[in-house]
C-alpha positions as CSV (number, residue, x, y, z in Angstrom):
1,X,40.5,-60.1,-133.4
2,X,43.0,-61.5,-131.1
3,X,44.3,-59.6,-128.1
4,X,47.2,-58.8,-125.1
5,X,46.8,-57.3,-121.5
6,X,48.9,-56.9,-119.4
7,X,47.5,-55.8,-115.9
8,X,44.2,-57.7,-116.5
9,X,43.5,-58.6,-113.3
10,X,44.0,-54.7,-112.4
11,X,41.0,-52.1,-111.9
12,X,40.9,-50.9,-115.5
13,X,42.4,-54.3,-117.0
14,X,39.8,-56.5,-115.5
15,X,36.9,-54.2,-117.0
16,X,38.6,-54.4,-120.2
17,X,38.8,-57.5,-120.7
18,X,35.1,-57.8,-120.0
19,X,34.4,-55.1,-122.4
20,X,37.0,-56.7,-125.1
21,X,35.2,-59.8,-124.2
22,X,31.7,-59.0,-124.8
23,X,32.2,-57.2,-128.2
24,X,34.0,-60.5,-129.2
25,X,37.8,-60.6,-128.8
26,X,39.5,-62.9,-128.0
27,X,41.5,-61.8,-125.2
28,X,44.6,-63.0,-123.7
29,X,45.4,-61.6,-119.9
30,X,48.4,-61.4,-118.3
31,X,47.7,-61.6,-114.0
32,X,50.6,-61.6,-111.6
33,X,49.1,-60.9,-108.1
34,X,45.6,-60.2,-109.0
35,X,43.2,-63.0,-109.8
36,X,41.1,-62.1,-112.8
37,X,37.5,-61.0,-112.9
38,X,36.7,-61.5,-116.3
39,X,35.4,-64.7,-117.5
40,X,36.6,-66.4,-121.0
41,X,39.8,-64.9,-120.4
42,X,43.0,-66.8,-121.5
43,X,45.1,-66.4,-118.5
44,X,48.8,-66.2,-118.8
45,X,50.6,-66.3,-115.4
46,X,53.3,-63.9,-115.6
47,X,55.6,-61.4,-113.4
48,X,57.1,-59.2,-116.2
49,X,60.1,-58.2,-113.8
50,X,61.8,-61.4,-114.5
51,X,62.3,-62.5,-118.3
52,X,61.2,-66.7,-118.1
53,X,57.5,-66.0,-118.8
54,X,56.3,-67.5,-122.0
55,X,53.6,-65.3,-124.2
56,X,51.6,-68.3,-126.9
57,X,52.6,-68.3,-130.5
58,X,49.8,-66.0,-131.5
59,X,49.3,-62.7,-133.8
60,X,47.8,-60.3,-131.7
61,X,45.8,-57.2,-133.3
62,X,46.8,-55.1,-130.6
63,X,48.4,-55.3,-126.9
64,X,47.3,-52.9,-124.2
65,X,50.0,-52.1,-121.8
66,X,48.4,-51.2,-118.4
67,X,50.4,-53.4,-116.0
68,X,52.6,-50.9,-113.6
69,X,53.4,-49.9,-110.0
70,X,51.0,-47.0,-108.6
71,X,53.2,-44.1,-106.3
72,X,51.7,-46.1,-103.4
73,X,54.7,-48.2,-103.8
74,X,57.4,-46.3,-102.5
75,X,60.9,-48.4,-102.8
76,X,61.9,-46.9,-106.3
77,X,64.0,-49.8,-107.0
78,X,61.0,-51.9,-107.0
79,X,59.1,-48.9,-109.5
80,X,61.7,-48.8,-111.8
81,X,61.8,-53.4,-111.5
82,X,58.2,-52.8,-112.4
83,X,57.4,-50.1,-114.6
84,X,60.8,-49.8,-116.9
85,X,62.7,-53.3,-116.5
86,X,58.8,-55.2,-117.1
87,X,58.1,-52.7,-120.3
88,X,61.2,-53.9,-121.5
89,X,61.0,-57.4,-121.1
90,X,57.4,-57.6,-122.3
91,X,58.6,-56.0,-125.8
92,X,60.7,-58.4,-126.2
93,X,58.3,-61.4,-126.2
94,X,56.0,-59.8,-128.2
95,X,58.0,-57.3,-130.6
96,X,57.3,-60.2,-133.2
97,X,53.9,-60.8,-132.6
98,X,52.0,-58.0,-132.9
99,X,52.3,-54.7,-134.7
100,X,50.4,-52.2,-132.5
101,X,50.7,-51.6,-128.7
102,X,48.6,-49.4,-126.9
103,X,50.3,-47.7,-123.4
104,X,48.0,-46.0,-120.4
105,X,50.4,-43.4,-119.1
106,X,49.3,-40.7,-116.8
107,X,48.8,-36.8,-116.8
108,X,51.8,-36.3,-114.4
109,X,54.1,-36.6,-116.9
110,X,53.1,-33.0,-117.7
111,X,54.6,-31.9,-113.9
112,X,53.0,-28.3,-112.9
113,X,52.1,-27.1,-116.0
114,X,51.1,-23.2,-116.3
115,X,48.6,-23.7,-118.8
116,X,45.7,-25.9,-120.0
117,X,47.1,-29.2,-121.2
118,X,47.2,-30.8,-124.7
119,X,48.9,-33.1,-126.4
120,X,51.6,-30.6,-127.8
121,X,52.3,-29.7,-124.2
122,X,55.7,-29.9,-122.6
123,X,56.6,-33.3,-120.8
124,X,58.1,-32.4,-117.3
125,X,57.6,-34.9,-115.0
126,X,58.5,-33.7,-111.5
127,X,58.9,-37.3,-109.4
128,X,60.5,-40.2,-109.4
129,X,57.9,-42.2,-110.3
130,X,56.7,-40.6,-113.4
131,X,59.8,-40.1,-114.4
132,X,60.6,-43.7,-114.4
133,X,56.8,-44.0,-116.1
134,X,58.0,-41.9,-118.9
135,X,61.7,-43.5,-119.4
136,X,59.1,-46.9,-120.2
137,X,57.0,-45.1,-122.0
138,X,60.1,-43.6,-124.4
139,X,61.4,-46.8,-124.5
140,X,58.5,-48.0,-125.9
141,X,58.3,-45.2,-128.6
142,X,61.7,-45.9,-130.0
143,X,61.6,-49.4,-130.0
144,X,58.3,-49.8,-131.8
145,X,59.5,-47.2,-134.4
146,X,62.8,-49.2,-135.0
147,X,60.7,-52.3,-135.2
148,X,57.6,-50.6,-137.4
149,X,55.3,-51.3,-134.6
150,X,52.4,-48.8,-134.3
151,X,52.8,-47.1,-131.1
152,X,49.8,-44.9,-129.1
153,X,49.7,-43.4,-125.6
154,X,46.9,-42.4,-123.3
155,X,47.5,-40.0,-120.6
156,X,45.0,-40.3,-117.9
157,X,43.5,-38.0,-115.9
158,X,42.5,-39.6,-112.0
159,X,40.4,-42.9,-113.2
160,X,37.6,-43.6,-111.0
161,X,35.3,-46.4,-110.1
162,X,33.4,-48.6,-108.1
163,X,35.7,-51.1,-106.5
164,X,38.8,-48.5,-106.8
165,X,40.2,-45.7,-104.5
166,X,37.2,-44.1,-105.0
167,X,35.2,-46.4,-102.9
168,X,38.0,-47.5,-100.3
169,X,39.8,-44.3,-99.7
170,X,37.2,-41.7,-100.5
171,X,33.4,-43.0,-99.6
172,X,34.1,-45.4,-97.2
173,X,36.3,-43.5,-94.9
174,X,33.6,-40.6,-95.4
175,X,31.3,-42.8,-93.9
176,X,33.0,-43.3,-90.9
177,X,34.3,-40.2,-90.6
178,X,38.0,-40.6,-90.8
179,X,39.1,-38.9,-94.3
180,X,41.1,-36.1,-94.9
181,X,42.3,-34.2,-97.3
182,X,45.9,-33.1,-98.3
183,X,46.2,-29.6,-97.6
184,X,43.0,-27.2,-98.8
185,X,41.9,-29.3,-101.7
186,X,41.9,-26.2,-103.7
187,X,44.3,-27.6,-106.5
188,X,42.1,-28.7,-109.7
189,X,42.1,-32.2,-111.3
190,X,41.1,-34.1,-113.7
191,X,39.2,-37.2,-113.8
192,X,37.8,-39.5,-115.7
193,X,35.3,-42.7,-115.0
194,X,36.7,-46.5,-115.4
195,X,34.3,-47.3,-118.2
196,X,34.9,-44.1,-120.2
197,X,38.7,-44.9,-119.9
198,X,38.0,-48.7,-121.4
199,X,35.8,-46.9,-123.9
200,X,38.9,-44.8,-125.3
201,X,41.3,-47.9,-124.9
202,X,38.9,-50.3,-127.1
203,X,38.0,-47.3,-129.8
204,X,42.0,-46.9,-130.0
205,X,42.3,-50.1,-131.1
206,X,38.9,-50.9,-132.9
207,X,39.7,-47.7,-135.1
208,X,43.6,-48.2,-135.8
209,X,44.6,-45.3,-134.5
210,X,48.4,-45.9,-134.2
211,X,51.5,-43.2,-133.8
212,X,48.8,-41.2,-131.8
213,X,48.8,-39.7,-128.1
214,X,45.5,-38.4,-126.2
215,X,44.8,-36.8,-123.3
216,X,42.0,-38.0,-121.8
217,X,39.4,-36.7,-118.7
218,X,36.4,-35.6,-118.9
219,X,34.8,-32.3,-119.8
220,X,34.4,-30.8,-116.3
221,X,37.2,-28.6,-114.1
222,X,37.2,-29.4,-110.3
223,X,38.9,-28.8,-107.2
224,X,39.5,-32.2,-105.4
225,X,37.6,-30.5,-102.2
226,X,35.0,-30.2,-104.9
227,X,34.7,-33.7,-105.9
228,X,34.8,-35.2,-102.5
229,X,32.7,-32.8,-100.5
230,X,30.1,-33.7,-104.0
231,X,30.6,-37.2,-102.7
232,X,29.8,-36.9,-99.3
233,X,26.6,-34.6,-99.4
234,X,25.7,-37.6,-102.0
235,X,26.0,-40.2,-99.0
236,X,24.8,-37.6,-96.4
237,X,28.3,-37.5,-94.6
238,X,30.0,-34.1,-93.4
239,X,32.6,-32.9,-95.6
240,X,36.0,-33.5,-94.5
241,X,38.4,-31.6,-93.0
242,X,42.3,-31.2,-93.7
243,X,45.4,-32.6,-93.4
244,X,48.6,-30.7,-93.4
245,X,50.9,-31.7,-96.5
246,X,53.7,-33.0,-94.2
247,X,51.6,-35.5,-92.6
248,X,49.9,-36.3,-96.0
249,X,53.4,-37.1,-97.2
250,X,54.2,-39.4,-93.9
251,X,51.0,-41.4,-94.6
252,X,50.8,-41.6,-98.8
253,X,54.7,-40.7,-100.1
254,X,56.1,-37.5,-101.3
255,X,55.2,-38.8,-104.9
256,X,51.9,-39.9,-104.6
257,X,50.8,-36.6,-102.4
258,X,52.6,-34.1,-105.2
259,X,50.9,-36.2,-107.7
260,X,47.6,-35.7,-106.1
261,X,47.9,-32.0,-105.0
262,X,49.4,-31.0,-108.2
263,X,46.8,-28.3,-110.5
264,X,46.4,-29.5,-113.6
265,X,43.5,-28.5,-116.4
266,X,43.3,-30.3,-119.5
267,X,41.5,-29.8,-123.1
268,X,39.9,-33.4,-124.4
269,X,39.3,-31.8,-127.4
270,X,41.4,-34.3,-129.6
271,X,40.1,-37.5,-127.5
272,X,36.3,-36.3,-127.9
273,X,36.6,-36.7,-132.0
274,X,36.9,-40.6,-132.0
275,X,35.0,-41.1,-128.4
276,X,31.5,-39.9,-127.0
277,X,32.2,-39.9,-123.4
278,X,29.3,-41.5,-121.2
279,X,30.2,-39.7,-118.0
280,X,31.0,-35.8,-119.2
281,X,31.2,-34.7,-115.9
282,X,32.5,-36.1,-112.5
283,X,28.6,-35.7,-111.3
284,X,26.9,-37.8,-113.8
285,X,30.2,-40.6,-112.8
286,X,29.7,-40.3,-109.3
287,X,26.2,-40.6,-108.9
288,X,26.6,-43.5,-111.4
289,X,28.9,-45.2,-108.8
290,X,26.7,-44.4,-105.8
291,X,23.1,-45.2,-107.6
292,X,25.0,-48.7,-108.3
């Protein structure tokens, strides 16, 4: 089976392409900034804001769409260059050459739900940059229907790893002693490990499963103070302290810090019938991470 990444010199893109890799694809990579990490790659050099990049002449089984600005870039213009102007051009190289594209949205386009989150839930995003996430992601939808394109979303819950935020923002400023967290830390998330969110990706794709959306994090509710002061008695540091939300904001963005702070409790049940997580809870992922 042939195929397309976009992001694939990203956090999750690298790891699937090794993953895609070692079952036996053959996988095609698109890297703009980001060298790539996974070797037997064919690399295709490509910034999908501007519409001269060339995708080969080849019938891809699927294309996983994962390239996108995080919140941590705050000039929206840029976002919207990124995340809605690059989904667009990318369709239209490969709206003839494939017939199933796979997107890796996030859980904020829920906003501050009341409720625990499914897939029937109510989309409300409640920032710029999920909204422009979502306008892409629409885009998308339509476009593939009127082109009879199979079309699936993932909606990710916080995706952790070695290598990631995890490591530079959480356990290496609790090792020297200079993290903090927005607010009380009281607001539940959701997260989900790297290699459980390649696992859904590649089982997405390996099982067909098109005109489908799935929330996806694992089993296990947890405040963010939870998950970082778990971390830290891990590495044998002190658990932070706070920060108030204003100078959270100053530091991170008003989207990224809403994004973060935001409560949000989800059901997997729908993603747990076609994948066996490996990491059911954020303790088994952490200690993983840490052990490594």
């Amino acid at each position: 089976m042939k195929v397309l990444v976009t992001g694939a010199g990203g956090f999750i893109g690298s790891k699937l392409c090794k993953k895609l890799i070692s079952e036996g694809y053959e996988v095609y990579g698109i890297i703009h900034n980001n060298p790539s990490k996974a070797e037997g790659i064919q690399i295709i050099n490509a910034d999908l804001t501007k519409n001269d990049f060339v995708i080969p002449d080849v019938k891809f089984d699927a294309v996983f769409h994962l390239a996108a600005a995080t919140p941590l870039v705050k000039d929206k213009k840029k976002q919207k260059r990124i995340n809605y102007d690059g989904t667009v051009n990318l369709f239209e190289k490969i709206k003839d050459k494939t017939n199933f594209i796979i997107y890796a949205s996030g859980l904020g386009v829920f906003g501050n739900p009341k409720g625990i989150v499914n897939e029937q839930s109510l989309m409300q995003p409640d920032t710029d940059f999920v909204k422009i996430r979502l306008e892409a992601q629409r885009f998308l939808e339509d476009s593939c229907k009127n082109n009879n394109i199979g079309f699936s979303v993932c909606y990710f819950g916080d995706v952790y790893g070695n290598a990631s935020w995890f490591t530079e923002m959480i356990v290496n400023r609790l090792k020297n002693g200079t993290f903090k967290i927005p607010g009380k830390g009281d607001y539940d998330k959701c997260f989900i490990h790297v290699d459980d969110a390649v696992g859904i990706l590649l089982s997405i794709a390996k099982n067909n499963l098109k005109d489908q959306s799935y929330v996806c994090a694992d089993s296990t509710s947890v405040t963010f103070k939870e998950f970082v002061d778990y971390t830290a008695d891990k590495i044998g540091k002190k658990h932070p302290g706070g920060i108030p939300m204003f100078l959270a904001k100053g530091v991170l963005g008003s989207d990224l810090v809403k994004l973060l702070t935001t409560p949000m409790k989800i059901s997997n049940q729908k993603v747990s019938e076609i994948y066996k997580f490996i990491y059911p809870s954020y303790k088994e992922g952490i200690n993983s991470i840490l052990e490594s």
